[in-house]
C-alpha positions in Angstrom: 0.0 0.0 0.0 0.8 3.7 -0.4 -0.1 5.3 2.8 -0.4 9.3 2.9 -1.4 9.3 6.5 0.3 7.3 9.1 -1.2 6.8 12.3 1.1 6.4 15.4 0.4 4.7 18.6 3.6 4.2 21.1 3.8 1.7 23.9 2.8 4.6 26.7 -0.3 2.8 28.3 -0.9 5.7 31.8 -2.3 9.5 31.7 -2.4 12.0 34.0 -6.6 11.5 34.6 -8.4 9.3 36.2 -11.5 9.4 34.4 -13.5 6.4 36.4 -14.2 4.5 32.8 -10.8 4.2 31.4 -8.2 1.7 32.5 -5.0 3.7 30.9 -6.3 5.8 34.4 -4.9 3.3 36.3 -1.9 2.8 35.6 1.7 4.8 36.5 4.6 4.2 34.2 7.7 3.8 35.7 11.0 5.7 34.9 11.9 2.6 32.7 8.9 2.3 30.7 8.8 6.0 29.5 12.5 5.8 28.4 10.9 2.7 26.4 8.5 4.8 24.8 10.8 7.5 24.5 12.8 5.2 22.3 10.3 3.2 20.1 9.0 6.8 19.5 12.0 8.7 18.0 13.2 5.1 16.1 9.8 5.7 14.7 10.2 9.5 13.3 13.8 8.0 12.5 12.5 6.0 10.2 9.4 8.7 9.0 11.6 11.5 8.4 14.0 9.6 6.3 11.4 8.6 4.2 12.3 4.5 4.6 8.5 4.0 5.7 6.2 2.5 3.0 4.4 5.1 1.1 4.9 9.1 0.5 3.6 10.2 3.8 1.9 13.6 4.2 0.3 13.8 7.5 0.9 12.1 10.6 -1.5 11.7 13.9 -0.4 10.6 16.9 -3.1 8.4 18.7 -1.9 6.7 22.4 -3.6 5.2 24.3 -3.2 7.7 27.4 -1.9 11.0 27.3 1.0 11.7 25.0 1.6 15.4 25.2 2.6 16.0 28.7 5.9 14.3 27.5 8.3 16.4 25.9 9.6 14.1 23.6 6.3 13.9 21.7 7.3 17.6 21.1 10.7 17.2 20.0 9.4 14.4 17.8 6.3 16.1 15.7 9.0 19.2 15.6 11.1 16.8 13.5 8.5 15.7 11.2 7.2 18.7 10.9 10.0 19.9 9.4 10.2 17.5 6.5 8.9 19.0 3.0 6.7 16.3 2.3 4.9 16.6 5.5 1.9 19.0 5.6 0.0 18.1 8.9 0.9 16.7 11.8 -0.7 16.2 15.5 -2.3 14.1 18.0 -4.8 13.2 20.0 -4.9 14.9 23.4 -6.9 16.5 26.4 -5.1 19.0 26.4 -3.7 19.2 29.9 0.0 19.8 28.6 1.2 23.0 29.6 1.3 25.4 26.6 4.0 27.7 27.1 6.6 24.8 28.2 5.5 22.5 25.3 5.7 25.3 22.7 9.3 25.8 24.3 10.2 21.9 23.3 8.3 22.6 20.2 9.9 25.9 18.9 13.5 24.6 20.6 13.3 22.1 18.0 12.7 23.9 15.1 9.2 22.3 15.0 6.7 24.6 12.3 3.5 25.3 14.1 1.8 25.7 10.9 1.5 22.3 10.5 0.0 21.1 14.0 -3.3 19.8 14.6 -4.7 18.8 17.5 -8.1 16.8 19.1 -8.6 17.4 22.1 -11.0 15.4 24.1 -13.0 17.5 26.8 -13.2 15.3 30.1 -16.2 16.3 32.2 -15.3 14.1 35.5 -11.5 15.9 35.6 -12.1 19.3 34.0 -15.0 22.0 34.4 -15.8 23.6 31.0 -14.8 26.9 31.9 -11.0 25.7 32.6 -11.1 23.9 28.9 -12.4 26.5 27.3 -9.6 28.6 28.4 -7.1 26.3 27.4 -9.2 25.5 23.9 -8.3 29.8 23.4 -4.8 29.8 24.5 -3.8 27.0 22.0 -6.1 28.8 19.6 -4.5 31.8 19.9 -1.0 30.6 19.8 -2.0 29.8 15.6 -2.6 25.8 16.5 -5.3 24.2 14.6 -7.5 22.0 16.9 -10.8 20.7 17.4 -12.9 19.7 20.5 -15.4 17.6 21.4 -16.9 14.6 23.9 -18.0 11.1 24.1 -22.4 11.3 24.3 -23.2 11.1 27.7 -26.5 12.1 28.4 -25.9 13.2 31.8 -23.4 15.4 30.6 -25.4 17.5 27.9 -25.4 20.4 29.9 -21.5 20.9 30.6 -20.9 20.1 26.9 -23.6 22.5 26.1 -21.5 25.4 28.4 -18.8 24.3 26.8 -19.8 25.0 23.5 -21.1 28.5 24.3 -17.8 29.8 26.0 -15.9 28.1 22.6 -15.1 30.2 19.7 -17.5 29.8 16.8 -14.3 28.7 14.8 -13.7 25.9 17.2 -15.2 22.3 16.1 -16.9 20.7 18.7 -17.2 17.3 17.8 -19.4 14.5 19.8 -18.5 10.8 20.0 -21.6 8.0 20.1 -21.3 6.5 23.7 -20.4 3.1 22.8 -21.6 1.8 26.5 -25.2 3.5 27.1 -26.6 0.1 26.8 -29.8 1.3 25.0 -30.5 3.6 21.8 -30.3 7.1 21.9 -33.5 9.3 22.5 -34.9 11.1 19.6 -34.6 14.3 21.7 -31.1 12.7 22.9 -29.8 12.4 19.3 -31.6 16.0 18.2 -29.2 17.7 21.1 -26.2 16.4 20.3 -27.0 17.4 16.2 -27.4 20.3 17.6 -23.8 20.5 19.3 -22.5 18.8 16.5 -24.0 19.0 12.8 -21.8 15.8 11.7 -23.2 13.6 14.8 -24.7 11.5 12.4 -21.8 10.0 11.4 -21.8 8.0 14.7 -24.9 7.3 14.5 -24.9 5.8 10.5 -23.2 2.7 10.5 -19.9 2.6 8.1 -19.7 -0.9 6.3 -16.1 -1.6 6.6 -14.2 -1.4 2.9 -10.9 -2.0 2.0 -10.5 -0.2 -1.1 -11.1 3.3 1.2 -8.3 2.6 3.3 -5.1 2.4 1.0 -3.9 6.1 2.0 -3.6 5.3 5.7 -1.3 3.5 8.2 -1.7 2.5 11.6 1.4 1.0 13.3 2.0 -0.1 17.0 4.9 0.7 18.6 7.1 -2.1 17.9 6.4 -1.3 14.5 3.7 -3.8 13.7 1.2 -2.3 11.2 -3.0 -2.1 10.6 -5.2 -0.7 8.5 -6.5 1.5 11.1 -6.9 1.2 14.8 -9.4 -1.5 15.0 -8.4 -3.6 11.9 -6.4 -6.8 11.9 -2.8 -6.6 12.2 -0.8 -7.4 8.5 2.2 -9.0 7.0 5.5 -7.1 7.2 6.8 -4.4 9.7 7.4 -1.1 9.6 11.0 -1.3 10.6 11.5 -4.2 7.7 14.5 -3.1 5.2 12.7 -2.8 1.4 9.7 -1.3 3.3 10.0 2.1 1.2 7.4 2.7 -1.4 9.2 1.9 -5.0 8.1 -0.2 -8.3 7.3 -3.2 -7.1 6.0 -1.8 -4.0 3.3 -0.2 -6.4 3.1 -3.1 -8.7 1.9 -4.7 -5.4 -0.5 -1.9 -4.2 -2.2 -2.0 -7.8 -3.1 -5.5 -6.9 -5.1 -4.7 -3.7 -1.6 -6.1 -1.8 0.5 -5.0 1.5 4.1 -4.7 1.5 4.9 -8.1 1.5 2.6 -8.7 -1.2 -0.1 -10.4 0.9 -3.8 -9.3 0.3 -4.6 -6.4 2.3 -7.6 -7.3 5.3 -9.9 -5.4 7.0 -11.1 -8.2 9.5 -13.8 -6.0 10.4 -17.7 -6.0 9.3 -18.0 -1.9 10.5 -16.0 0.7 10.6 -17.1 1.8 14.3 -15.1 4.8 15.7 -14.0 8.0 13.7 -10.6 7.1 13.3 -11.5 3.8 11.2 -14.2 6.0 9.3 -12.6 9.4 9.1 -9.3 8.3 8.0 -11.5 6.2 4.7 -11.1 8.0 1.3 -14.6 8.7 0.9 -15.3 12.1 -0.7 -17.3 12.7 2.1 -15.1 12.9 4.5 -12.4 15.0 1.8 -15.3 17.7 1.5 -16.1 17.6 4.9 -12.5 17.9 6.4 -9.8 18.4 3.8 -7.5 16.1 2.5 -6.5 14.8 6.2 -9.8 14.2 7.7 -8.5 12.2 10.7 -7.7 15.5 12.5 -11.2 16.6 12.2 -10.6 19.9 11.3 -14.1 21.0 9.3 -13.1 22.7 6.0 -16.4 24.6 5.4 -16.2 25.3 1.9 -18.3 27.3 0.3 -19.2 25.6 -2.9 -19.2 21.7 -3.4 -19.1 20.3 -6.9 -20.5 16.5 -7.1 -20.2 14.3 -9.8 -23.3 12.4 -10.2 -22.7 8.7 -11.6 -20.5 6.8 -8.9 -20.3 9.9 -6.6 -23.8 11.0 -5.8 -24.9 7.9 -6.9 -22.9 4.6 -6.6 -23.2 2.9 -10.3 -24.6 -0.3 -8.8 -27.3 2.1 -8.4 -28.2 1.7 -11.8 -28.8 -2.4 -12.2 -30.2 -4.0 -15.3 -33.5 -3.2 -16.0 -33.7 -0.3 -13.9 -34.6 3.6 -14.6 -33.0 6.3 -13.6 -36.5 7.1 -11.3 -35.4 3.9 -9.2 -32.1 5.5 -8.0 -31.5 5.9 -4.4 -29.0 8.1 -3.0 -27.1 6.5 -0.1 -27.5 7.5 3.4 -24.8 8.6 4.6 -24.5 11.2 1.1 -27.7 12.5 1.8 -27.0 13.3 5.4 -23.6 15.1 4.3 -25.2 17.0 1.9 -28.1 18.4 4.6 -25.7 19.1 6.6 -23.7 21.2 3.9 -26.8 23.1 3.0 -27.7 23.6 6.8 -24.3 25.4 7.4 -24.8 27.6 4.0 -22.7 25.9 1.9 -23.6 26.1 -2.0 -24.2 22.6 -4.0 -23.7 22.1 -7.6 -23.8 18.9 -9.9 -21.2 18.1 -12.7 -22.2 15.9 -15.1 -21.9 15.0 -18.6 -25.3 14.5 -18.5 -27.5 17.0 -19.6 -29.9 19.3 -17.1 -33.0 17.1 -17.8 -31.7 13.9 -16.8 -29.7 15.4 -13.9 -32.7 16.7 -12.8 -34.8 13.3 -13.3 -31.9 11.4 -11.7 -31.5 13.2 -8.7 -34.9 14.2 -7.7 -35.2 12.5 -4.2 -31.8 15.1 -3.5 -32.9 17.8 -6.5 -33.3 20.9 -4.0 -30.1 20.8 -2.5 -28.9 22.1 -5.4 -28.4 25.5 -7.0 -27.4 24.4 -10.3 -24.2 22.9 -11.5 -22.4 21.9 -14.7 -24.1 19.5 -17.1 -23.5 18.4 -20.3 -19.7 18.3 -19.2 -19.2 21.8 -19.0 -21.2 22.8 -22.3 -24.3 24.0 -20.3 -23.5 25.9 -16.8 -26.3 27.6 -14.2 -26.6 28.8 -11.2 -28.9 30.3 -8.9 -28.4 32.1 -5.3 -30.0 34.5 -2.7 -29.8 37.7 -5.1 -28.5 36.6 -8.7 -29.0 33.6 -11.7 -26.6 32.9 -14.4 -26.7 30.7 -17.1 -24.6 29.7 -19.7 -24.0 27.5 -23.2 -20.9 26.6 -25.0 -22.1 26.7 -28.3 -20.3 23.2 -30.5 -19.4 24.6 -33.9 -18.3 21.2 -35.4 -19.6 21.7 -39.3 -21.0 19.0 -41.1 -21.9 16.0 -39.5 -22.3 13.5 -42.6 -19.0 11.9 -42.2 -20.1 11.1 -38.8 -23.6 10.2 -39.9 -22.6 8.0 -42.9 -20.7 5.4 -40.0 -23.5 5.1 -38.4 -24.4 1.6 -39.6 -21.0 0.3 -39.4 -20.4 1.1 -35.7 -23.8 1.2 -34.7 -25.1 4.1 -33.1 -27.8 6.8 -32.6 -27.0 10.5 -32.0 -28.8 12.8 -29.8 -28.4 16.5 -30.5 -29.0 18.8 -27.5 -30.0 22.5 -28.0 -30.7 25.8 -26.1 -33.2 27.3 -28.9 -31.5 26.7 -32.1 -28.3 26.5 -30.7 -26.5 23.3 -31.2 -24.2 22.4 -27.7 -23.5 18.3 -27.7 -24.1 15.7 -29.4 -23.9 12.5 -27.9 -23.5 9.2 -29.7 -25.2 5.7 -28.2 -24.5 2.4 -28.5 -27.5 0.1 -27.6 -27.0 -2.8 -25.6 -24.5 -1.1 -23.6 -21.6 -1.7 -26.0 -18.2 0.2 -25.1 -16.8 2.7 -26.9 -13.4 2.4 -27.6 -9.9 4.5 -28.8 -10.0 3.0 -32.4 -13.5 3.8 -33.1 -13.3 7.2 -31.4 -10.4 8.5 -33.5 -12.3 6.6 -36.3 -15.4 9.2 -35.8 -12.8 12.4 -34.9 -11.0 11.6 -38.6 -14.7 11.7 -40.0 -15.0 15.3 -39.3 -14.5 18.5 -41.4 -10.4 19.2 -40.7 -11.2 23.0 -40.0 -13.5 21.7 -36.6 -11.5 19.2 -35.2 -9.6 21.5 -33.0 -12.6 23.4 -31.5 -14.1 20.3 -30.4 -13.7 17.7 -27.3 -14.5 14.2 -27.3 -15.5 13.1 -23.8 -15.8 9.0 -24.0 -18.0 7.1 -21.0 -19.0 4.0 -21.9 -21.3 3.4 -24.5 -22.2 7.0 -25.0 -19.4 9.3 -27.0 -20.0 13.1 -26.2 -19.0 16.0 -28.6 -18.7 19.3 -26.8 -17.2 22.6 -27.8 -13.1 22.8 -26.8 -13.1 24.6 -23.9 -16.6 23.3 -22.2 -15.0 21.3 -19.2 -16.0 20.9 -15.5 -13.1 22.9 -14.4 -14.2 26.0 -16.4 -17.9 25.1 -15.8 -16.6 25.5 -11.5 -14.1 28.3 -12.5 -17.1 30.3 -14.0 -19.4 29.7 -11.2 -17.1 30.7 -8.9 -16.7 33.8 -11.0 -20.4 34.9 -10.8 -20.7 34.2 -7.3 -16.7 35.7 -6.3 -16.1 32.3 -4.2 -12.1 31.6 -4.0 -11.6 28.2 -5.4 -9.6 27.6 -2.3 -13.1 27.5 -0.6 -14.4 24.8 -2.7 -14.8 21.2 -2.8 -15.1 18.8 -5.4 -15.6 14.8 -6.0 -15.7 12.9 -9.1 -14.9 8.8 -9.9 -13.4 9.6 -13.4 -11.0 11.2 -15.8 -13.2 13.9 -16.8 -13.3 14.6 -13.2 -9.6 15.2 -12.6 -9.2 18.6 -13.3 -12.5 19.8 -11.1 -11.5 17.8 -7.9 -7.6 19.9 -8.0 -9.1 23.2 -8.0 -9.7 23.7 -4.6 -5.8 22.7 -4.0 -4.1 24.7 -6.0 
């Protein structure tokens, strides 16, 4: 695999609370045991910063099992990795009872770039009043560290996490984790007040079937370097610390077969992805719009535009079986959620299809008025609507005579479809019945059969058994680039998802 987030939990098992639930409460390490950790921790970063790890790793998150930060050497460590070019995030779990000032020292004494940290911290009611977190939520705040907050769903706590929430600044995620031992289901009016905390608690409360194929950019490895998918999945062939472990040709060769770095078959073990860090650290566009590119710090992005794809984003393409209609699609759960959440905090929604508006429209109606418009017809046709404004838009296809392209036909065995705003010609779109692929040979067949003076204000756009002709420069990029124009949105504070190579372009734009 090719990991872009590595997870790190070290051999410290004790913290500095006692919080009457948790056994790590219990226990004191001795003198010995925290040079152990202190050890297994920098032969880690060792091994991270000089990039002899598997995969090109971007972001790293410490998770222990107690409380790492009130060490100085988990400091001095994420100083080091922070100052690695290929590193963009990195950060831990934490309940924040460090002290600031004298862990910045360690921090800044080691040239770490405070930029780049990220912290969750974990509000412990039993050990902490809200006021005294709060402070310290502002005072790491302040210092320019990126952090969010949050609480396991305790009923009988709803009021302190509640106070906390009002003393927080708005800026400051508070996050809310299911309570795993209530022993019965949550109240509706229980499950409203803790939406109401948290807009994304229904991630803990929609169950995540576990998925191998989401996992490939992330890591989880023990301290004696044994590795996992994530925190809760089996543990796999090979070691971190193994020699040839660095990500390389065969290493990808490997990867491209669903394989780990021994070349065994990468394993989940699990049914469910149950906790946030198996869920949030998945690949699912979801959680990239939601939280960036490194969900696992759960940092909300809020963009203010989100671009979606509509076959195998919105809509998985299983969706679709044989025999059914486009009026038989259902949008899964957990999308639908995400994008009423989105909506609720004033985010704008867009589709980008190849499709045209019609059949957008007649695909998507169960999820229809989310949206304010979008880019159909792969960027030939743009609209949009908002509070005080509409905007529309067609790239007109000037492609001459279409005999040449008419007179094969027969031979390759297709219909065409013209699509038109008045009299104004904007795609064509060549279908194969029976589902029959398109492929290279015939396209170029059909490109050759136009007039020479058109072929280079044209685009061919190939998805399946339909061929698309639109004008040169109608594309989902410029189709987002425009919208983003009429409504003066940064494309830094978009998002974007797509499953294809049409897609490509759209889903960067937000990154560069």
């Amino acid at each position: 695999m090719s990991p872009e987030v590595v997870f790190y939990r070290g051999s410290l098992k004790s913290c500095n609370y006692q919080c009457s639930y948790c056994p790590f409460s219990k226990h004191r390490t001795s003198q010995r045991e925290q040079e152990r950790d202190r050890r297994e921790w920098f032969r880690f970063v060792n091994r991270l910063v000089k990039g002899k790890g598997p995969g090109n790793v971007r972001a790293l998150m410490v998770a222990p099992y107690g409380e790492a930060l009130i060490h100085p050497w988990y400091w001095e460590g994420l100083a080091e990795v922070s100052q690695a070019e290929n590193m963009e995030a990195i950060g831990a779990q934490t309940n924040l009872s460090f002290l600031l000032e004298k862990s910045l020292e360690y921090y800044e004494k080691s040239k770490g770039k405070v930029e780049k940290l990220r912290l969750w911290g974990t509000f412990h009611p039993e050990m902490t009043r809200p006021e005294e977190f709060a402070r310290k939520c502002r005072q790491v705040w302040d210092a320019g560290i990126a952090l969010s907050v949050g609480a396991v769903g305790v009923p009988g706590n709803l009021e302190q996490i509640r106070r906390l929430r009002s003393l927080l600044p708005e800026e400051i995620y508070l996050w809310v984790n299911k309570m795993d031992g209530l022993k019965r289901e949550y109240t509706e009016a229980e499950k409203e007040a803790f939406l109401e905390l948290d807009p994304y608690f229904w991630q803990e409360l929609t169950p995540v079937p576990a998925d191998v194929e989401q996992c490939r950019g992330r890591l989880f490895v023990e301290s004696d370097g044994r590795m996992r998918i994530c925190n809760i999945g089996r543990v796999m062939e090979g070691n971190w610390y193994e020699e040839g472990g660095a990500h390389g040709p065969e290493e990808e060769e490997r990867e491209n077969r669903g394989q780990n770095v021994r070349g065994m078959p990468l394993r989940c073990g699990r049914k469910w992805c149950s906790c946030y860090l198996a869920y949030g650290g998945r690949a699912d566009y979801i959680n990239q719009i939601l939280f960036g590119p490194y969900p696992v710090f759960r940092i909300p992005r809020r963009p203010k535009a989100v671009f979606l794809d509509i076959m195998g984003t919105l809509l998985p393409k299983e969706a679709l079986g044989e025999g059914k209609g486009l009026e038989n699609s259902r949008v899964p759960l957990r999308t639908k959620l995400a994008l009423e959440t989105l909506r609720r905090e004033g985010t704008l929604l867009f589709q980008a299809t190849t499709l045209p508006e019609k059949d957008a429209r007649e695909i998507c109606q169960e999820i229809g008025t989310f949206f304010s418009g979008g880019v159909f017809a792969g960027g030939a046709h743009v609209y949009a609507e908002w509070e005080n404004g509409r905007q529309e838009y067609f790239h007109r296809l000037e492609c001459g005579s279409l005999s040449g392209i008419e007179a094969l036909k027969k031979e390759l065995g297709f219909r065409m479809l013209s699509y038109r705003n008045g009299e104004m010609l904007y795609k064509l779109t060549l279908v194969r019945p029976g589902r029959r692929p398109w492929n290279c040979e015939e396209q170029q067949r059909l490109e050759e059969a136009l007039d020479l003076r058109y072929r280079g204000r044209v685009r061919w756009v190939r998805e399946d058994f339909c061929l698309q002709l639109v004008a040169r420069e109608a594309t989902k990029a410029n189709g987002v680039r425009m919208i983003c124009g009429w409504l003066g949105i940064p494309l830094s504070e978009t998002g974007a998802a797509g499953d294809s190579p049409e897609d490509e372009e759209m889903t960067g734009l937000w990154k560069q």
